[in-house]
C-alpha positions in Angstrom: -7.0 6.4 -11.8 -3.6 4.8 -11.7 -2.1 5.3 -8.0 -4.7 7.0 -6.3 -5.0 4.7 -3.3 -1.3 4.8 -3.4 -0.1 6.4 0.0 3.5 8.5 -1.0 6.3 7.7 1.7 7.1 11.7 2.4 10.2 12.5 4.7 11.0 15.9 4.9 15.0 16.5 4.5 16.8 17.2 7.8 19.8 17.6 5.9 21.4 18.7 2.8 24.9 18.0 1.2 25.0 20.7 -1.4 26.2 20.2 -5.0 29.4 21.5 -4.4 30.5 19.4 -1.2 33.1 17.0 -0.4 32.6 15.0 2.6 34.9 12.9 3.8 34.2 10.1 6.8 30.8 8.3 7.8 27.7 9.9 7.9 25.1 8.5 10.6 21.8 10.3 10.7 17.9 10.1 11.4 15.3 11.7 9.0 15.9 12.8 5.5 19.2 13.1 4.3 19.6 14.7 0.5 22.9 14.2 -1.1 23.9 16.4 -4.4 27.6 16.4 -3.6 30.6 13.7 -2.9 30.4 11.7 0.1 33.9 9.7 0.8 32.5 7.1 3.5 29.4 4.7 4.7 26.0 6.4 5.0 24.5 4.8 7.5 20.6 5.5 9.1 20.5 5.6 13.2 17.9 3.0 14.0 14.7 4.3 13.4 13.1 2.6 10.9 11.9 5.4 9.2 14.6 7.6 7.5 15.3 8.5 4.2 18.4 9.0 1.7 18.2 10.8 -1.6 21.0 11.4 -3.9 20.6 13.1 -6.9 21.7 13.0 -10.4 24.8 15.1 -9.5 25.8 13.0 -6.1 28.1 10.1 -6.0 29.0 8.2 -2.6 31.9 6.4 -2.6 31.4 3.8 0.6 28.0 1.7 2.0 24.5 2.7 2.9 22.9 1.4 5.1 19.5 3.2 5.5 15.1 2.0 5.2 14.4 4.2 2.4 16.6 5.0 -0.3 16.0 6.8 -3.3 19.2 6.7 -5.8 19.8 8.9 -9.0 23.5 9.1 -8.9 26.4 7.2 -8.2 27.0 4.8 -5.5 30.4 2.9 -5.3 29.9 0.4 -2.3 27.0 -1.6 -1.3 23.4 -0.6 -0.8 21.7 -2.2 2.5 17.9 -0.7 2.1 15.8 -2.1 4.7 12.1 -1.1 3.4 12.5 -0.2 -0.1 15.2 0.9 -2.5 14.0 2.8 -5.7 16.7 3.3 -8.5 15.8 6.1 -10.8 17.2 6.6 -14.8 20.6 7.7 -13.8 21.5 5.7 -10.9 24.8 3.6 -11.6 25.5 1.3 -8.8 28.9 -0.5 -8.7 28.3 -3.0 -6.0 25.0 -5.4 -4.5 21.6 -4.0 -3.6 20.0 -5.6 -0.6 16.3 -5.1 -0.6 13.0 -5.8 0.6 11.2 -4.2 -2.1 12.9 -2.3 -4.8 11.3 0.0 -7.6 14.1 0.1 -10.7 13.6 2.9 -13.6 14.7 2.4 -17.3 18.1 3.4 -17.7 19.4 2.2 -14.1 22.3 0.5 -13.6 23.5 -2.1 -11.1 26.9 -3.8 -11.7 26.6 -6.1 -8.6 24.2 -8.4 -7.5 20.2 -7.5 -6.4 19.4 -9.5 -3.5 16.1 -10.0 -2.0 15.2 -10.5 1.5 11.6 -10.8 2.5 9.9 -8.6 5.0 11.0 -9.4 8.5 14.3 -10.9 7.5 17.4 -9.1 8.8 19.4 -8.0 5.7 23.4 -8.6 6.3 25.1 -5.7 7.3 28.6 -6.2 5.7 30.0 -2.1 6.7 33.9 -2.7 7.7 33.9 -6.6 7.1 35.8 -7.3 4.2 34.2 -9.7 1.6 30.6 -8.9 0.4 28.1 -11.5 2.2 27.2 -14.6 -0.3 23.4 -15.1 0.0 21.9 -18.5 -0.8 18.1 -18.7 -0.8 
């Protein structure tokens, strides 16, 4: 059937920002991070390759992310820096430019910005703090 060889990235969530939180300030981390609140700042993935953002339907982040795997159903004001693979579900509404190396888009997503590929093994710009969003020319 469909999928079936299809291996599932699963990270388990090291941390949770519940519904009803306001945080204000960057947020580094490793692991899973799951997001149903407001975050005021960049979210931004220590170095390991391998973690994981989630932000729900009720979330919003007003600021960057900078993180491999990123799994968006809410709102992100800033830009998105995925590294490995960026998957916008139905009720994600973007208002800034999605870098990505692979990206998975659902019906009903929204990016007001530009989507900006960058091959596997290219360094995606990291623009947290520097002013002007990076033009890309392929």
């Amino acid at each position: 059937m469909w999928g079936k060889g299809r291996k599932q990235k699963t990270t388990r969530i090291d941390t949770l920002i519940g519904q009803h939180t306001e945080v204000t300030g960057d947020i580094k981390f490793t692991g899973g991070l799951h997001i149903d609140g407001t975050i005021k700042g960049n979210v931004i993935a220590e170095n390991d390759g391998r973690s994981m953002l989630s932000l729900s339907e009720q979330g919003t982040i007003e600021g960057e992310i900078n993180v491999p795997y990123v799994i968006l159903n809410g709102v992100v004001i800033g830009d998105v820096h995925g590294g490995a693979h960026v998957e916008l579900s139905s009720k994600a509404r973007i208002t800034g430019n999605v870098y990505y190396n692979l990206i998975e888009m659902a019906i009903g997503a929204e990016v007001n910005g530009k989507l900006v590929h960058f091959p596997a093994g290219d360094e995606i710009p990291l623009a947290l703090g520097h002013g002007d969003p990076l033009e890309v020319s392929d």
